[in-house]
C-alpha positions as CSV (number, residue, x, y, z in Angstrom):
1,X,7.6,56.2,-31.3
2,X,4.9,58.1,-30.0
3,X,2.6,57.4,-27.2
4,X,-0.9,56.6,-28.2
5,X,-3.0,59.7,-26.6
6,X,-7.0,58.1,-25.4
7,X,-9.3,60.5,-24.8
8,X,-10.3,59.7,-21.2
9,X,-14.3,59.0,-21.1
10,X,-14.2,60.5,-24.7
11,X,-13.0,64.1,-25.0
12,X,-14.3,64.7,-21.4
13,X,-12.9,68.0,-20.9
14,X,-15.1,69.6,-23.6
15,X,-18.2,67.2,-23.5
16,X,-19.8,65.5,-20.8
17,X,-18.2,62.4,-20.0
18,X,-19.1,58.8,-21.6
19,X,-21.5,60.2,-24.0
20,X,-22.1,59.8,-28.1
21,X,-21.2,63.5,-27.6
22,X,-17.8,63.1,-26.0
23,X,-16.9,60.2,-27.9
24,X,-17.6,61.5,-31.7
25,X,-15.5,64.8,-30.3
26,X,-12.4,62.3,-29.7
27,X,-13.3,61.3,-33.3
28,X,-13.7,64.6,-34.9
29,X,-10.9,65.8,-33.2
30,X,-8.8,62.6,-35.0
31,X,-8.4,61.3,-31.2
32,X,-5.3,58.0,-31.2
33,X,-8.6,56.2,-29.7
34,X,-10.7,56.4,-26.6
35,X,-11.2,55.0,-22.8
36,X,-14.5,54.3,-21.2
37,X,-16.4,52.1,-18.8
38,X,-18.8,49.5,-18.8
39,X,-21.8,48.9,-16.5
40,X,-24.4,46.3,-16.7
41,X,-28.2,48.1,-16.6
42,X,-31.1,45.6,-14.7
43,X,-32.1,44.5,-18.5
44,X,-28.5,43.5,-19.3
45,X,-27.7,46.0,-21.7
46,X,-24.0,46.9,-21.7
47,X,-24.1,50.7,-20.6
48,X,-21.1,53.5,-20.6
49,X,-21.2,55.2,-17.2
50,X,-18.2,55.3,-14.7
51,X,-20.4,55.3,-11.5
52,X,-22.4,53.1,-10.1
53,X,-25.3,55.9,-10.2
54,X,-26.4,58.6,-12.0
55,X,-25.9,61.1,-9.0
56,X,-22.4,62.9,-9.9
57,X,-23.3,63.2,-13.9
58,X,-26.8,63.9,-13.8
59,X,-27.6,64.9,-10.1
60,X,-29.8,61.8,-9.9
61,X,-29.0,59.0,-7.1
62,X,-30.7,56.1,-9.8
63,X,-28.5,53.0,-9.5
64,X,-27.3,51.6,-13.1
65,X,-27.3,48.1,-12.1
66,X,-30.9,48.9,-10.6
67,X,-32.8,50.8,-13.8
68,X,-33.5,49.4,-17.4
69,X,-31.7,51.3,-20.4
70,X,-35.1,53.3,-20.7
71,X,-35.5,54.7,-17.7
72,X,-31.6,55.6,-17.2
73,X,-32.0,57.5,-20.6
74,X,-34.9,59.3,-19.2
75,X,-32.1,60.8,-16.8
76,X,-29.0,61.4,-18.8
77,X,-28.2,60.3,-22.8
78,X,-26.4,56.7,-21.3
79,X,-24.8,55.0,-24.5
80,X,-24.8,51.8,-25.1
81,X,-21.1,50.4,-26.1
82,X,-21.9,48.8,-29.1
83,X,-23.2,52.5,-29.8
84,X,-19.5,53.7,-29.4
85,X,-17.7,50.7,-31.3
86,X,-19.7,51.9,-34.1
87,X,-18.2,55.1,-34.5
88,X,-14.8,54.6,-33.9
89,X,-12.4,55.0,-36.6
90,X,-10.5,52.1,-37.5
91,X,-7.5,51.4,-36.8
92,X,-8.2,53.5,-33.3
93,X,-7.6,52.2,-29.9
94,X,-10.2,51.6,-27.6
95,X,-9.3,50.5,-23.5
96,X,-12.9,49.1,-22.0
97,X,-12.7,49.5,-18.6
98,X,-14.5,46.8,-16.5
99,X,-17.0,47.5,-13.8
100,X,-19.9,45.6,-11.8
101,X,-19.1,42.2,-11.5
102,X,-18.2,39.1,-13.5
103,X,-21.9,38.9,-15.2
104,X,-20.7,41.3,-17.5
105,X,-18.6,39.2,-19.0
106,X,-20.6,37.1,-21.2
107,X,-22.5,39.9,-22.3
108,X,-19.3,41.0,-23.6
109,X,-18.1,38.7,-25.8
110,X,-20.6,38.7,-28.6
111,X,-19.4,42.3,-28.9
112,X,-15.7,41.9,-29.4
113,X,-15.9,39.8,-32.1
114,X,-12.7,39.2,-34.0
115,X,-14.2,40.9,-36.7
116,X,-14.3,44.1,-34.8
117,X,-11.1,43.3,-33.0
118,X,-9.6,44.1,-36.5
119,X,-10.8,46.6,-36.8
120,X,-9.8,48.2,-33.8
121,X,-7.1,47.5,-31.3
122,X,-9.3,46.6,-28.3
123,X,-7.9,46.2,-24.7
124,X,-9.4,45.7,-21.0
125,X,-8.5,46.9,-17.6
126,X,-9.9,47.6,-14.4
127,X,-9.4,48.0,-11.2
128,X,-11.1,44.6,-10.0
129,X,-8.1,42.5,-10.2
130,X,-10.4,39.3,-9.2
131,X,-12.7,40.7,-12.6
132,X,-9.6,40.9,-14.5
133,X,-8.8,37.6,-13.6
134,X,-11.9,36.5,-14.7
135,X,-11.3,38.0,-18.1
136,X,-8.6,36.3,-19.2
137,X,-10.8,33.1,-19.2
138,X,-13.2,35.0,-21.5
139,X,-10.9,37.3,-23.3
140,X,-7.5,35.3,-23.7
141,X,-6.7,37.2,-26.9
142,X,-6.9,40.2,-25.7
143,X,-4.6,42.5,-24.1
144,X,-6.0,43.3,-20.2
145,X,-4.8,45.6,-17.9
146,X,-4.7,46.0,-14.3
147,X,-5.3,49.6,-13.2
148,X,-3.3,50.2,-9.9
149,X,-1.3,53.3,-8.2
150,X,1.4,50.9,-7.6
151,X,3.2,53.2,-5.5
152,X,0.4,53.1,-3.0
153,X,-0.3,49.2,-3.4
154,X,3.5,48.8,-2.3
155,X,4.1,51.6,-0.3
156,X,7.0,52.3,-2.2
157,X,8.6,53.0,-5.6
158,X,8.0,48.9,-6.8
159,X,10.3,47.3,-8.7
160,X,9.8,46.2,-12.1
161,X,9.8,42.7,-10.7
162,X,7.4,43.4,-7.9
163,X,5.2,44.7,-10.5
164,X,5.6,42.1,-12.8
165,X,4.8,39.4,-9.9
166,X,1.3,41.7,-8.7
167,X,0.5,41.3,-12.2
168,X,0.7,37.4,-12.8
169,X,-1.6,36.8,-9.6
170,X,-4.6,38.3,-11.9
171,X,-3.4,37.1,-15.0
172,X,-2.5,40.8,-16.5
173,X,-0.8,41.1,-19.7
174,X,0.0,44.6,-18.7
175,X,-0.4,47.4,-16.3
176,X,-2.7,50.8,-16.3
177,X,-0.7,52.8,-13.4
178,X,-1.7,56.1,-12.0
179,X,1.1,59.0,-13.6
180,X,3.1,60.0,-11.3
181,X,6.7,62.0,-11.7
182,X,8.5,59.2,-9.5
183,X,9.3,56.8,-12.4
184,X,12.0,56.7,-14.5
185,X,12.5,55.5,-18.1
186,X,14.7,52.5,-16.6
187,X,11.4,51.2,-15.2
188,X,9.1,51.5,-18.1
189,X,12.2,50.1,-20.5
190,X,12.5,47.0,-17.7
191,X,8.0,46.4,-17.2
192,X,8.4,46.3,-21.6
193,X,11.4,44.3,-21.7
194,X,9.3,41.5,-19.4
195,X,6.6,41.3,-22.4
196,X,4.6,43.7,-20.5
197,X,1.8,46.3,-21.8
198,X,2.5,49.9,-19.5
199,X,-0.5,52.4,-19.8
200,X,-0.8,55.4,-17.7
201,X,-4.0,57.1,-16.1
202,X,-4.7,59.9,-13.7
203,X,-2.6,62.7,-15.9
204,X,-4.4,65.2,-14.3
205,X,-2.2,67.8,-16.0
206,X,0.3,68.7,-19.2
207,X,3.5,68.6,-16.9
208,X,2.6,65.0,-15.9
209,X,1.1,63.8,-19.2
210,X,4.7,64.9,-20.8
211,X,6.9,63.5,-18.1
212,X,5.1,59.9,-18.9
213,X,5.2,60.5,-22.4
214,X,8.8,61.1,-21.9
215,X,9.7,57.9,-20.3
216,X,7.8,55.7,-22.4
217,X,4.9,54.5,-21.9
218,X,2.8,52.9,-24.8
219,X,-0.7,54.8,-24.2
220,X,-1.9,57.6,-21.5
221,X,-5.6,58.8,-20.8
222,X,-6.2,62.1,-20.3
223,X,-9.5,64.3,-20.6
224,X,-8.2,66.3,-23.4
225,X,-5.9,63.5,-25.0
226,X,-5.6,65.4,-28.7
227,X,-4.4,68.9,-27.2
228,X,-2.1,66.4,-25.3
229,X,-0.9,64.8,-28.4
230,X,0.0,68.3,-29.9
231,X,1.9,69.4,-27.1
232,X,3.8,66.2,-27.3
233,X,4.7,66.6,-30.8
234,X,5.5,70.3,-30.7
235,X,8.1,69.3,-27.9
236,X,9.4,66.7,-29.6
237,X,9.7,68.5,-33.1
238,X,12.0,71.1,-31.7
């Protein structure tokens, strides 16, 4: 079965990340889905942008948790998530990536209703294993992810066990882990056999986005996800 192929902050290679723009790319491109992150703005409105500030995407230092939706769209086109949901296509895949803190949550919730969770396959992750944690209160239907390089957590090639036991602590259904040519299809085969979800981030290039796809893991981001996907297929095909 194939790997479901996100397109990492939308189709962030050919539109600027977490924008309507990037995002109805993955869609027009017939992208498996999409990954983005979540920010609360100082008028609790629920806010795509990866940063804490403005400074890297639009060479402004404005804090999101600091500015109201207004003023941040005076800077750069900031989407709103419910803004996003509406466009997907359904039956695609969508991974919200938690940041700021646990206020978010509630703010959340009216969003992912089960209507909407029907529509799409909705999951969480981030790299906040206490926020995580915090999800599962919140979301306990949902599939959440911890997003960890868990060769560096370990300081070594972890076992599926030792992965398996990080990921209980924060109530995880699943793991996010940075790609890396290191693992082996006996460890993604062991983390699924456990009941566990096995996403991979960071392919920073086709060689590693392949290798992954090759061993098995459910879902990948990747900035360019659909021309991914293709060379996935065309390997496979042969």
């Amino acid at each position: 079965m194939d790997p479901i192929f996100l397109s990492h902050r939308g189709e962030s290679d050919d539109a600027p990340e977490n924008t309507m723009q990037a995002y109805q790319l993955a869609m027009d491109r017939g992208s498996d889905g999409i990954e983005l992150d979540i920010r609360l703005t100082s008028d609790g409105r629920i806010v795509c942008v990866h940063d804490a500030n403005l400074e890297r995407v639009a060479g402004n230092p404005a804090a999101i948790a600091d500015h109201t939706l207004a003023e941040l769209r005076k800077i750069h086109p900031v989407p709103e998530l419910h803004e996003v949901l509406a466009i997907l296509r359904p039956g695609s895949m969508v991974q919200i990536e938690l940041k700021s803190t646990a206020a978010l949550l509630p703010k959340l919730r009216p969003l992912l209703t089960p209507e909407l969770c029907r529509k799409l396959a909705v999951r969480i992750s981030s790299f906040d294993a206490e926020l995580l944690k915090a999800a599962a209160d919140v979301f306990p239907e949902l599939p959440r992810l911890l997003l960890t390089d868990p060769i560096r957590h370990f300081g070594h090639l972890p076992t599926a066990d030792e992965t398996a036991a990080l990921l209980a602590q924060f109530r995880a259904t699943g793991i996010s882990m940075r790609a890396d040519l290191a693992y082996t299809a006996e460890f993604i085969r062991e983390l699924k056999a456990i009941g566990l979800d096995v996403v991979a981030w960071g392919v920073t290039n086709d060689q590693l986005g392949l290798h992954m796809a090759d061993i098995g893991v459910e879902a990948m981001t990747c900035n360019h996800a659909v021309a991914l996907r293709a060379l996935w297929r065309a390997k496979t095909a042969r």
